[in-house]
C-alpha positions in Angstrom: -7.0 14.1 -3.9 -4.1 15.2 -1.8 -3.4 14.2 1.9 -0.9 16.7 3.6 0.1 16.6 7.4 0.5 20.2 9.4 4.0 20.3 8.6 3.7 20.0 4.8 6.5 17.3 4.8 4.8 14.6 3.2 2.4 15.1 0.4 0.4 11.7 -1.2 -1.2 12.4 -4.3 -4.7 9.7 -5.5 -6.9 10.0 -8.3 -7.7 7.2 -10.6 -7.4 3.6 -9.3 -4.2 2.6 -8.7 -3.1 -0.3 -11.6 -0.7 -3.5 -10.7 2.3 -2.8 -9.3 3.4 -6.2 -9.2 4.7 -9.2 -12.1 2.7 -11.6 -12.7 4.0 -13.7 -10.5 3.1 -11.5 -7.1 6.7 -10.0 -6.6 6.4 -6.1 -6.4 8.1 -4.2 -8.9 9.9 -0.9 -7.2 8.6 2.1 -7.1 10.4 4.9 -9.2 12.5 7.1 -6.8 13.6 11.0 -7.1 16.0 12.2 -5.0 16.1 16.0 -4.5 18.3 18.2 -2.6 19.3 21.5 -2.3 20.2 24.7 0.3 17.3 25.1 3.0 14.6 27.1 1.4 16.2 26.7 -2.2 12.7 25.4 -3.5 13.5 22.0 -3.4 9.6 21.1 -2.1 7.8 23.4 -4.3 9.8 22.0 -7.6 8.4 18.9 -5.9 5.3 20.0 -6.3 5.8 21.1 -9.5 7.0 17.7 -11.0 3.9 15.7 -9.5 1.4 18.7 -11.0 3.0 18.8 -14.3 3.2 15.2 -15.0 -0.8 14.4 -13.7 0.5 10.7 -12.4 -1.7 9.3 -9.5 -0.3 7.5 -6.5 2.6 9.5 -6.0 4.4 10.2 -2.3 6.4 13.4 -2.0 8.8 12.2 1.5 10.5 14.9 3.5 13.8 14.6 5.5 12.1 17.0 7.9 10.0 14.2 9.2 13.2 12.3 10.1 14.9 14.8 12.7 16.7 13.2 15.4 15.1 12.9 18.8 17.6 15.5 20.9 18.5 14.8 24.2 17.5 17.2 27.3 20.6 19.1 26.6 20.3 19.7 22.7 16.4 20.7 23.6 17.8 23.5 25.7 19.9 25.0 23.1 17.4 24.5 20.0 15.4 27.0 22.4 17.9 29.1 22.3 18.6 29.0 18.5 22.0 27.3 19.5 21.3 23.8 17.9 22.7 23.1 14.5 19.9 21.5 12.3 21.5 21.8 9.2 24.3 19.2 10.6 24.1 15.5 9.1 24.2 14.1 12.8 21.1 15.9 13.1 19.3 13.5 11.1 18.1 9.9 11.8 19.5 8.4 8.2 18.6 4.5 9.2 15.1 5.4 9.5 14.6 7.3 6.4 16.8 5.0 4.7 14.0 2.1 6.4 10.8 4.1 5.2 12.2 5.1 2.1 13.6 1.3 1.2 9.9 0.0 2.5 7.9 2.3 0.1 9.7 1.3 -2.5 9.0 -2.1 -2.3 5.3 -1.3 -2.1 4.9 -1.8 1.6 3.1 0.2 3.7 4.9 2.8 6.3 4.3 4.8 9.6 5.8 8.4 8.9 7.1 9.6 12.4 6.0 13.8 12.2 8.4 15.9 13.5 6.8 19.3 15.4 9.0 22.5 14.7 7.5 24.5 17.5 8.9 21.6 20.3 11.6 20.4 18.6 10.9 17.3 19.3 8.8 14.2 17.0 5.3 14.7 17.5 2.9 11.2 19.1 1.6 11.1 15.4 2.6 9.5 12.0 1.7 9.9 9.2 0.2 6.2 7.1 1.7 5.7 3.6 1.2 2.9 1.1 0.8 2.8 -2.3 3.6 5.0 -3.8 4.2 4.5 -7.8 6.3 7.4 -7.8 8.4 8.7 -4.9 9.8 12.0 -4.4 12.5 12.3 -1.8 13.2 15.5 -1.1 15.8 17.2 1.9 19.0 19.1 1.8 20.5 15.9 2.5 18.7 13.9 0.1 21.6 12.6 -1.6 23.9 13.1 0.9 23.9 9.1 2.6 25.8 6.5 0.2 23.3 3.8 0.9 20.3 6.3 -0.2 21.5 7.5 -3.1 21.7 3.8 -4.2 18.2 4.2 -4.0 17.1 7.1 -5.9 16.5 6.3 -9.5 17.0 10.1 -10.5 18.9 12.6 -8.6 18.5 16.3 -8.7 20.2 19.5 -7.0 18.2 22.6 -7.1 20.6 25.3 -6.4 19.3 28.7 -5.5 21.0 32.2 -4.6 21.7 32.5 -0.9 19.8 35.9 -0.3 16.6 34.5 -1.5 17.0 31.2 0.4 17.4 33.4 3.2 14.4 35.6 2.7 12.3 32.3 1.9 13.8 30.6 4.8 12.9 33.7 7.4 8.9 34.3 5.8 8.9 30.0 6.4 10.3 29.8 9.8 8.3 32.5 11.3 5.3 31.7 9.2 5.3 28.0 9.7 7.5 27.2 12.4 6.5 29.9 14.8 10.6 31.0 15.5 11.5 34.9 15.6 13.2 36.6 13.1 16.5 37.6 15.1 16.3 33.7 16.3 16.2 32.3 12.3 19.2 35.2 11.0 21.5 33.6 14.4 21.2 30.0 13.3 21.7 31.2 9.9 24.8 32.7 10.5 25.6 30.4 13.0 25.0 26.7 11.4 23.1 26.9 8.4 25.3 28.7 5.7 28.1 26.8 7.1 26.4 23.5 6.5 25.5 24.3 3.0 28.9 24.9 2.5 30.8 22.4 3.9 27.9 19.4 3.7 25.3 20.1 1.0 27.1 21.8 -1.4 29.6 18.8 -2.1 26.3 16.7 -3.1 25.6 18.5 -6.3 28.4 16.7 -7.5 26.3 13.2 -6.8 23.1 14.7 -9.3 22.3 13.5 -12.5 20.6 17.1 -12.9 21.4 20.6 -11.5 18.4 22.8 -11.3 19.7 26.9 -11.2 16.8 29.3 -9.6 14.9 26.6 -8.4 11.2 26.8 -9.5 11.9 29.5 -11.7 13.5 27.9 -14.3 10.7 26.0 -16.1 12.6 24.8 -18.5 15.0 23.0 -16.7 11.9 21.2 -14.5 10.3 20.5 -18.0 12.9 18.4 -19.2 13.1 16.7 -16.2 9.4 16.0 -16.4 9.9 14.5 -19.9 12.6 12.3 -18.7 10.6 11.1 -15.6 7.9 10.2 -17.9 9.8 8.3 -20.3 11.4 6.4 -17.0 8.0 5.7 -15.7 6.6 4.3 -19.2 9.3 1.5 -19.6 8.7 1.0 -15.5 4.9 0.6 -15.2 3.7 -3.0 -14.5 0.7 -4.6 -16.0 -1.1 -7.3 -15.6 -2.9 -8.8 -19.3 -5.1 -11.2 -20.0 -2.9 -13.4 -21.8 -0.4 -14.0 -18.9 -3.6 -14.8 -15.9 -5.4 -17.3 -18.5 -2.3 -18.4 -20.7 -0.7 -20.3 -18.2 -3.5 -22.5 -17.8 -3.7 -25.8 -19.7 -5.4 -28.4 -17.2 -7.9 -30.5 -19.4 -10.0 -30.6 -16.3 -10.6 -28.5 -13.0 -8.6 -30.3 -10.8 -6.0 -30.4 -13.4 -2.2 -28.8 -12.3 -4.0 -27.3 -9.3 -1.9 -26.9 -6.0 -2.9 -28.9 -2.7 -3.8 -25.8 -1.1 -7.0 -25.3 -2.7 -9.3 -26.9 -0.8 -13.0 -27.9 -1.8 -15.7 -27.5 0.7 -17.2 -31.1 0.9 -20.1 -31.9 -1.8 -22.8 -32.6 -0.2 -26.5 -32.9 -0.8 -27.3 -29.4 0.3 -24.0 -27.6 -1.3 -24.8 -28.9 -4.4 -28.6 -27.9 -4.3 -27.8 -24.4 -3.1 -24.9 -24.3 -6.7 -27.8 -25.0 -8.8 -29.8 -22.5 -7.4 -27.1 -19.9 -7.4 -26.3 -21.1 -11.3 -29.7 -20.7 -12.1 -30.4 -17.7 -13.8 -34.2 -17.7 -13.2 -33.6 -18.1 -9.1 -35.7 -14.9 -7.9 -33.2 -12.5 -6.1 -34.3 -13.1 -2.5 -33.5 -16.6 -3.0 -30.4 -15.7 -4.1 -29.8 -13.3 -1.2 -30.6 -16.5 1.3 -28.9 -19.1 -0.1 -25.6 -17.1 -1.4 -25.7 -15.8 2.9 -26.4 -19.9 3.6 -23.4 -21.1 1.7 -21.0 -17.9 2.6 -21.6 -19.4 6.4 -20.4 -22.6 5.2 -17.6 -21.8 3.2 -16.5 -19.7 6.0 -16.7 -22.3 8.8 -14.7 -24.4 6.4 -12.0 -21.7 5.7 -11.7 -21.1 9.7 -11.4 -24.9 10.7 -7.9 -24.1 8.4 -6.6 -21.8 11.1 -3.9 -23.0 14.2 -4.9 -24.0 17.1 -2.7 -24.2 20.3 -3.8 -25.8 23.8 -5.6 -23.6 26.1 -7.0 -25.4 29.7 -10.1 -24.5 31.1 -12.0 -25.3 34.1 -15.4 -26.9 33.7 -18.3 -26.1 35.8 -17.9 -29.3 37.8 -14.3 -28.3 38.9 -12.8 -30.1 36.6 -9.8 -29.6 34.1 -10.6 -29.8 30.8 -7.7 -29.7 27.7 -8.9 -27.9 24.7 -7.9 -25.3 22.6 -7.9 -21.9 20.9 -6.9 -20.0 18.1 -3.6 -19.6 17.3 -3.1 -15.6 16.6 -6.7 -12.9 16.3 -8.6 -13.4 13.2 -8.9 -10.5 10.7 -11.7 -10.4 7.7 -10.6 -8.5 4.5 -13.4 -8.1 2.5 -13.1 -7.2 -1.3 -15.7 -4.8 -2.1 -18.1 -4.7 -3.5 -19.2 -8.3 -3.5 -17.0 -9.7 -0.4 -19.5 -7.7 1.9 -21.6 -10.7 1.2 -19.1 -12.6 2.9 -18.5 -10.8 5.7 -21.7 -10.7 7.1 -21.2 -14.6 7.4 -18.1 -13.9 8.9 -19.2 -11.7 11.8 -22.0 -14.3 12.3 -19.6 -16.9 13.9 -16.5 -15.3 14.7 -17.6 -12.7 16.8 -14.3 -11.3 17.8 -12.6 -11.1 14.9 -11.2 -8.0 13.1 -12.2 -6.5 10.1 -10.6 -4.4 6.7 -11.9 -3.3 3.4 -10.0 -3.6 -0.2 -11.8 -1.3 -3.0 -11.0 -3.1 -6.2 -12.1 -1.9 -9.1 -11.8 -3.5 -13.1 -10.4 -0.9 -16.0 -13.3 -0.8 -18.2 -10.7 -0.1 -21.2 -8.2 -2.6 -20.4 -10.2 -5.1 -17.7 -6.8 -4.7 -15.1 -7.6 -4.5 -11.8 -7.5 -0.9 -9.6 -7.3 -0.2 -6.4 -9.0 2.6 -5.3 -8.9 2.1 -1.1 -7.2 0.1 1.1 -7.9 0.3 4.8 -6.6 -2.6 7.2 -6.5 -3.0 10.9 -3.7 -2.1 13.0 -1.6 -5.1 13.8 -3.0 -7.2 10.9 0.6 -8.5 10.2 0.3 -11.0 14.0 -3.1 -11.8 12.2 -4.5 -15.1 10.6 -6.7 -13.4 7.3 -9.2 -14.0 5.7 -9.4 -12.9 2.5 -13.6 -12.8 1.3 -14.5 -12.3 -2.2 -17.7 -14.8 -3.6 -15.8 -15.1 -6.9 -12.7 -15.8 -8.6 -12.7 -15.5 -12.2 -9.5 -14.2 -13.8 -7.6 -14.1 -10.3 -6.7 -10.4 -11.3 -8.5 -8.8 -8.1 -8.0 -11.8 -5.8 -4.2 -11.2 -6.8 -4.1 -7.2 -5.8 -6.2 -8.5 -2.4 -3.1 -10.6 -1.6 -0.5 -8.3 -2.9 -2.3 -5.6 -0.4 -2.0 -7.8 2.4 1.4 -9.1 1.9 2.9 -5.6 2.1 1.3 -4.3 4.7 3.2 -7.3 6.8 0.9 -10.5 6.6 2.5 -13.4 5.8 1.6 -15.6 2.8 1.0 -18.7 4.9 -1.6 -16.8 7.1 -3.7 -16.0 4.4 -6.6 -18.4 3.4 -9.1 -17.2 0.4 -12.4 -18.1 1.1 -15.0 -17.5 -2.5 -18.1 -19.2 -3.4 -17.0 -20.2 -6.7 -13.8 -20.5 -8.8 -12.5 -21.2 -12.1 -9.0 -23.5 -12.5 -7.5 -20.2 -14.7 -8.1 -18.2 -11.9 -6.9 -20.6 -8.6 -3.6 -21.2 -11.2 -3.0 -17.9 -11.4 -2.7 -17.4 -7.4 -1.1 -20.4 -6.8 1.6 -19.6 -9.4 2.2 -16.1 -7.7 1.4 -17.3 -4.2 1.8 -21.0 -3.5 1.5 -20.7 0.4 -1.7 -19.3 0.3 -4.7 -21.3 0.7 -7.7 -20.9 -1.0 -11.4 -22.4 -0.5 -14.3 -22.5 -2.7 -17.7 -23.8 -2.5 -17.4 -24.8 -6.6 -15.1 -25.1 -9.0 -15.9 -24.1 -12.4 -13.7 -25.1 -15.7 -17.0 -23.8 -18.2 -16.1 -20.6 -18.5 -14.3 -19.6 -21.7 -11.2 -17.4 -22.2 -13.1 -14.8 -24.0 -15.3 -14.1 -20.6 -12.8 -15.0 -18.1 -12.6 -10.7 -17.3 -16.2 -10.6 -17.7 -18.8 -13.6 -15.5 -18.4 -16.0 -13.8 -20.8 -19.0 -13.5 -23.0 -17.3 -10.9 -22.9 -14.1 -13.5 -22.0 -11.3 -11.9 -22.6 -11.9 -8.1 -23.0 -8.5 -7.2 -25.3 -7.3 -9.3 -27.8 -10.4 -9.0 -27.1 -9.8 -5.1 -27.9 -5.9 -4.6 -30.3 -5.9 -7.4 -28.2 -3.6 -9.8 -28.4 -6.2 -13.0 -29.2 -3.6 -16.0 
């Protein structure tokens, strides 16, 4: 699937699920970053293009300098009209803020793209949302032009193309795509842009690891540089095994070298009933249904009594004062699908104002690694308290990605509580090793489940499928 904005400046590439892209202990690992420049129109996007198609790899962000023009002031508006602003100058271009989006993706946050539009010469009210970038393609006749971006880019390439055919590419774009005239594009080529190639973009050939001649007709040259991208990317990729969640593990019972921050809704009568009934495997699926909604409720009353509070007074119907309080900062609900919509539901049931998000994880049926597949938060969500809703924690593995998701899209760790029905001590070690501020509560914690099904069940077996009735 490809998402492209009207301007064709930033291209994001999903297919399968996208695997870890952190260590095992939380940290993101940095996304793989090529840097290509080149003369305007030299073919420097459509080699692009040709990289990502030729090497198949999901999760892949093709960035454009064009989306980080410089606003102009009234003055330089006036004479872009009249084809008398020089575009192909580096003041021209906003370098901090690609240097700030490009830096961001890397380290696996999520970014706002400003969108420039060609036809006001000016940055349009929309951006464009990016997150999730294995592979990032930075592409712009400055591209490795600033010092502190080309410390960067992890592979550096010039694509240099005959000026006549950058011209007659550059005059079929312009009017095409950009709605300019033809006299208008030949003036400002005269004028500013074969200058600037010259005296600006030229010199940074000498700054590439690889020098592309003709652009995207020389396959061979793009080939090689496809093998040696794919060679990069198979000594970067991150994964997350079995051995390293469960391995670390050695408690000799659940409470065993676990954090303070998991916390253990109190054992009551009723809680324990309803975890014998959810345990049971011969519990008919609407009781399941009622009593996994019944203790959701309570586990998330439990989780929200976790959140700040600060001092709000209020006036009482009697006229009196009355000194109470409020939440701290808005609440946000991230459920993990499929299971966390369970959760939810509890969630809207007492906290009616709160905002909500959705985390696709799905497990590698090959290797059992988590992948995510779709990640949609609410604006803001970084000024949030979250919480996090998935009924189970078995391995950690998706519980990890939900926290890794949140974490770059600006939440901070100490906002974060888990809230899960059940949990096994492997699993709860394995968060609190890569996340130690964030807190985590569970209705039960289970230390019977093996190693060898740890990727598999959990105690309740597997929740969704007793839940929605998809058991085979």
């Amino acid at each position: 699937m490809a998402a492209r904005n009207q301007q064709t400046s930033t291209l994001m590439l999903k297919s399968a699920g996208r695997p870890p892209w952190y260590a095992p202990d939380g940290k993101n690992l940095p996304a793989y970053v090529v840097g290509i420049a080149g003369g305007s129109a030299s073919g420097k996007t459509s080699v692009a293009r040709r990289i990502v198609e030729s090497m198949n790899v999901p999760w892949v962000v093709i960035l454009s300098m064009d989306s980080f023009y410089r606003r102009l002031t009234p003055e330089e508006s006036k004479r872009a009209f009249e084809n008398n602003h020089d575009f192909d100058h580096p003041l021209s271009y906003d370098f901090e803020s690609a240097l700030r989006a490009l830096s961001d993706l890397k380290q696996g946050k999520a970014v706002h793209i400003p969108q420039y539009d060609f036809s006001t010469h000016s940055p349009s009210s929309q951006s464009q949302y990016l997150y999730g970038a294995s592979v990032i393609i930075f592409e712009g006749i400055f591209a490795l032009y600033d010092p502190a971006i080309l410390q960067m880019v992890d592979v550096k390439i010039f694509v240099d193309t005959d000026s006549d055919i950058c011209l007659a590419r550059r005059i079929k774009r312009d009017v095409a795509e950009r709605g300019r005239d033809p006299l208008g594009v030949l003036q400002q080529y005269d004028r500013f842009v074969k200058p600037a190639y010259d005296g600006f973009v030229r010199p940074t050939m000498s700054n590439a690891d690889v020098i592309i001649p003709r652009g995207l007709d020389n396959q061979v040259a793009i080939d090689l540089m496809i093998q040696h991208i794919k060679r990069q990317l198979d000594e970067h990729n991150a994964t997350i095994m079995r051995p390293v969640l469960v391995g670390q593990y050695d408690g000799s019972s659940a409470q065993d070298g676990l954090a303070p921050t998991l916390v253990t809704v109190p054992q009551t009568s009723q809680v324990r009933a309803m975890q014998t009934i959810l345990c049971d495997r011969s519990t008919p699926r609407g009781d399941f249904i009622f009593y996994s909604d019944r203790l959701s409720r309570l586990v998330i009353e439990h989780g929200l009594s976790l959140l700040p509070l600060k001092k709000r007074t209020v006036q009482t119907p009697t006229g009196l004062s009355y000194e109470g309080y409020e939440m701290e900062a808005e609440v946000t609900g991230v459920t993990v699908l499929r299971a966390g919509g369970v959760m939810e539901k509890a969630l809207r049931s007492v906290a009616r104002t709160a905002h909500y998000g959705k985390i696709l994880i799905v497990g590698d049926p090959a290797t059992h690694e988590p992948r995510l597949h779709y990640a949609k938060l609410p604006p803001s969500i970084e000024r949030h308290q979250v919480l996090l809703m998935d009924p189970t924690i078995v391995s950690g593995a998706n519980a990890m990605m939900a926290i890794r998701i949140c974490l770059d899209h600006g939440v901070s760790e100490g906002s974060i509580v888990f809230v899960s029905l059940l949990a096994t001590p492997q699993g709860v070690h394995a968060i609190q090793t890569a996340f130690p501020l964030v807190r985590l509560v569970v209705a039960l914690l289970d230390s019977r489940i093996g190693k060898d099904d740890l990727l598999v069940k959990s105690g309740y077996g597997v929740f969704g499928d007793r839940y929605f009735g998809t058991e085979c």
